[in-house]
N, C-alpha and C positions, 0 to 999 in steps of 0.2 A: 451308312446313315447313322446320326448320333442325335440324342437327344439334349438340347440347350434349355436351361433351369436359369437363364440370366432373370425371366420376369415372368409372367401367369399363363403366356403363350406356351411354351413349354414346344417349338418346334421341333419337329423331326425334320432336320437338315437332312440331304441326301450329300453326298459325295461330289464336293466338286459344288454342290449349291450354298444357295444364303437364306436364313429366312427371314422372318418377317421382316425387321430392323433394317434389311439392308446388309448388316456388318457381320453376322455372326455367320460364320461358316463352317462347312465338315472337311476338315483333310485327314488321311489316314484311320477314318469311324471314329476322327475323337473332334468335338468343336472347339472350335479358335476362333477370335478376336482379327478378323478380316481389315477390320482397318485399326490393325495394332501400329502404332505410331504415324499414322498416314494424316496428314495435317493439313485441313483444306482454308482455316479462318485464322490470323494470328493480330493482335493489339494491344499496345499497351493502352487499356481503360481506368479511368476513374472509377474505383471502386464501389462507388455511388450507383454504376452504370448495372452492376450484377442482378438486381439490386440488392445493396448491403448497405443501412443509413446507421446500422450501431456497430460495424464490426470494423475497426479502424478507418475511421471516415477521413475524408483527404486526402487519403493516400492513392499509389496507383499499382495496378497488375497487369503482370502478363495473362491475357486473356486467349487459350489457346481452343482450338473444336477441332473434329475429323468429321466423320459423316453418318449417318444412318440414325433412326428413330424408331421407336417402338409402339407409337401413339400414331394417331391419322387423324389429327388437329387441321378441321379447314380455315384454320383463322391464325396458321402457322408465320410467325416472321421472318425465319428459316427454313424455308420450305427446298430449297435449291441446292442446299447439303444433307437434308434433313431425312425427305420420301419422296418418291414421284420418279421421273423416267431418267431427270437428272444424276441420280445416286449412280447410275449403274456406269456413267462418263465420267464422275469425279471419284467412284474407286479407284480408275485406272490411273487417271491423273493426279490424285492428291500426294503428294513429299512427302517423304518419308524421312522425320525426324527424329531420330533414337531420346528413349531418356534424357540420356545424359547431354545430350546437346539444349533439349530445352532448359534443362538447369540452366546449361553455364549461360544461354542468353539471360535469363532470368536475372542473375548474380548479375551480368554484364550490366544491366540495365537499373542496378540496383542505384547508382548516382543520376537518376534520373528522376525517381523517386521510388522506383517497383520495388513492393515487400513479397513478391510471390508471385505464384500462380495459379491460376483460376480453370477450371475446366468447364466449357460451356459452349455456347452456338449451336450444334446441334444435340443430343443425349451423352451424355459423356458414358453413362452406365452400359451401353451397348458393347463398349469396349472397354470394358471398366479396369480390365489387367492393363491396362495401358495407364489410365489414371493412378491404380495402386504404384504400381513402378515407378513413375515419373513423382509423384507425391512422397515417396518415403525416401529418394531420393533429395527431395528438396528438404524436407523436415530435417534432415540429414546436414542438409547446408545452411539452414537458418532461415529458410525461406518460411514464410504463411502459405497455405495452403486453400482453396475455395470451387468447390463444385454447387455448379448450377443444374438443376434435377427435376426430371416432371417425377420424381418418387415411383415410376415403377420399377421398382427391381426385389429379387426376394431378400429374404434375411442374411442369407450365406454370401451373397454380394456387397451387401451391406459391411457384413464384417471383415470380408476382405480389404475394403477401403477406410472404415472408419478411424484402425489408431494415425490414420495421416494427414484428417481431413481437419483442419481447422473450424472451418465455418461453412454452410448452406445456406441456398436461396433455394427452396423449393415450389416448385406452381402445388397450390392445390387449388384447381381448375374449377373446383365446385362443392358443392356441398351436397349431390344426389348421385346413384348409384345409376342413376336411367341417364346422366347428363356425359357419364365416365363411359358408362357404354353403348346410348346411341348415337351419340357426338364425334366424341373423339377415340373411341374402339379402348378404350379403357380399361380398368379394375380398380375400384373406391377404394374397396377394403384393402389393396397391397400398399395403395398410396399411403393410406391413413396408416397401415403399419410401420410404411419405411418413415415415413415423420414421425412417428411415436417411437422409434429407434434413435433416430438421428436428433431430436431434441434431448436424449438423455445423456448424447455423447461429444455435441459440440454446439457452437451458437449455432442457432437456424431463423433465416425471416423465412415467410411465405409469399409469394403472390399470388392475389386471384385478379384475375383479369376478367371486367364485368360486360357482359354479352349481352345487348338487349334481346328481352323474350328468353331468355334461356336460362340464367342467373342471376337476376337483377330484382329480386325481391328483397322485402326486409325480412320475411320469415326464415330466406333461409341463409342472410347474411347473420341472422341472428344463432340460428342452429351451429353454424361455420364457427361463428368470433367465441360461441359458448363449449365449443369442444377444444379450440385452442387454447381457450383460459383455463379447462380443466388438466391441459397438458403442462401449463403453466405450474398450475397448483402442486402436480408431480412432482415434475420437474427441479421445482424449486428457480427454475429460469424464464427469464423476458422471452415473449417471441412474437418481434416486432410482423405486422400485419400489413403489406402493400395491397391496396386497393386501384388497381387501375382501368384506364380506360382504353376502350377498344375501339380502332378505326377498321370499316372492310379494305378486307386484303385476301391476297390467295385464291379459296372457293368460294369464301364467305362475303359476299359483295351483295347480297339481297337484302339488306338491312344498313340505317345509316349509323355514324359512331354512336357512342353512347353519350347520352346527353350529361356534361358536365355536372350538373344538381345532382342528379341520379350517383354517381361517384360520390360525391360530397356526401348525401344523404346518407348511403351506403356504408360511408366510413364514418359518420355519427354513429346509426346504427352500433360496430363495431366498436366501438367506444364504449360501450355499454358495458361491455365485457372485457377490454384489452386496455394496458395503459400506451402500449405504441402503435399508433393507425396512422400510415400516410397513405395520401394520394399520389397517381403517377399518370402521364398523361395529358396531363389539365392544364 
């Protein structure tokens, strides 16, 4: 059995098992990165898609995922790589693509118009020695670099990947500590750490994704838009703010989308405080 420090869970893997995430495993009493280069989702996307509307816009990325998740988000859009009974059939099945191979597609793809690669679809942090690898490998080659992140991971994680990472999209899902942990099985305060890391070491937007009855107040889009401006302030850096909207899906099918104005409003709101608020969804 070994203890995994990847995020707040802090499981104790047994030998031979996985925990929470799905991905992180014990072989030999020491944890490993279970879906270390195991490749279940690959695209070239427009980088708009990440979402990223100020961090070389236009352009397009190799967009790659593996599996497993750390969060239990019932309102998941990758639910089928992500958690659930799925994971334990697309371990065995996912490709296994070395570093080095996603580079050279990368470069390969680079007359096409690809500046890089993106790490995303499901948690990239779950396996994050896979992202540092394949990342410092491409910065190596001229590539850009982009991780997509619900932020929970600790600091020592964090700095494992950060001299590679170009730019992030990170969710910050909410703006209350009851929302991070009776929702979606969460931690506020690691989130809020790794964004207040990750702002100081390359461009970051955030999204929040607006959930009626759950997040969808002005109070606390206001508390949200006023702790990022004061990150701004730090910073010294822009950090653009996606406001989007939510259709049911997955668990969450008890409730209808969010109503278009509601978004709109939301990201006035947000305005108050932030000079870049888009909407997404609408």
């Amino acid at each position: 059995m070994a203890k995994c420090d990847v995020c707040f869970r802090q499981c104790e893997i047994p030998e031979g098992g996985r925990g929470f995430c799905g991905a992180r495993t014990c072989a030999d009493g020491r944890v490993a990165a279970g879906n270390y280069a195991r490749i279940t989702s690959a695209a070239l996307d427009p980088i708009e898609k990440k979402p990223l509307k100020m961090f070389e816009p236009g352009k397009k990325i190799l967009s790659i995922g593996s599996y497993g998740c750390n969060l239990r988000c019932p309102f998941c859009q990758n639910n089928d790589i992500s958690w659930g009974e799925a994971v334990a059939y697309i371990a065995r099945e996912a490709e296994y693509r070395a570093p080095e191979e996603i580079v050279e597609k990368a470069i390969e793809l680079k007359p096409g118009g690809n500046i890089g690669i993106a790490f995303t679809y499901n948690e990239p942090l779950v396996g994050y020695e896979f992202v540092r690898d394949t990342a410092k490998l491409a910065k190596e080659s001229g590539l850009k670099t982009v991780l997509v992140s619900n932020g929970t991971a600790s600091r020592r994680v964090y700095a494992e990947i950060a001299p590679y990472i170009d730019a992030m999209n990170i969710d910050l899902k909410a703006f209350t500590d009851g929302f991070y942990r009776n929702l979606i099985g969460g931690d506020f305060r690691m989130t809020k750490e790794f964004i207040e890391s990750a702002v100081a070491g390359c461009h970051v937007e955030l999204t929040t994704l607006i959930i009626p009855g759950e997040n969808d107040s002005e109070e606390e889009m206001r508390a949200l838009s006023g702790w990022v401006a004061s990150l701004e302030e730090k910073s010294g850096r822009k950090i653009p703010l996606h406001v989007t909207r939510f259709f049911p899906q997955f668990k969450m099918i008890d409730r209808g989308p969010t109503p278009v104005e509601t978004v709109y409003r939301l990201a006035e709101v947000a305005r108050e405080n932030l000079e870049y608020v888009f909407t997404g969804n609408v």
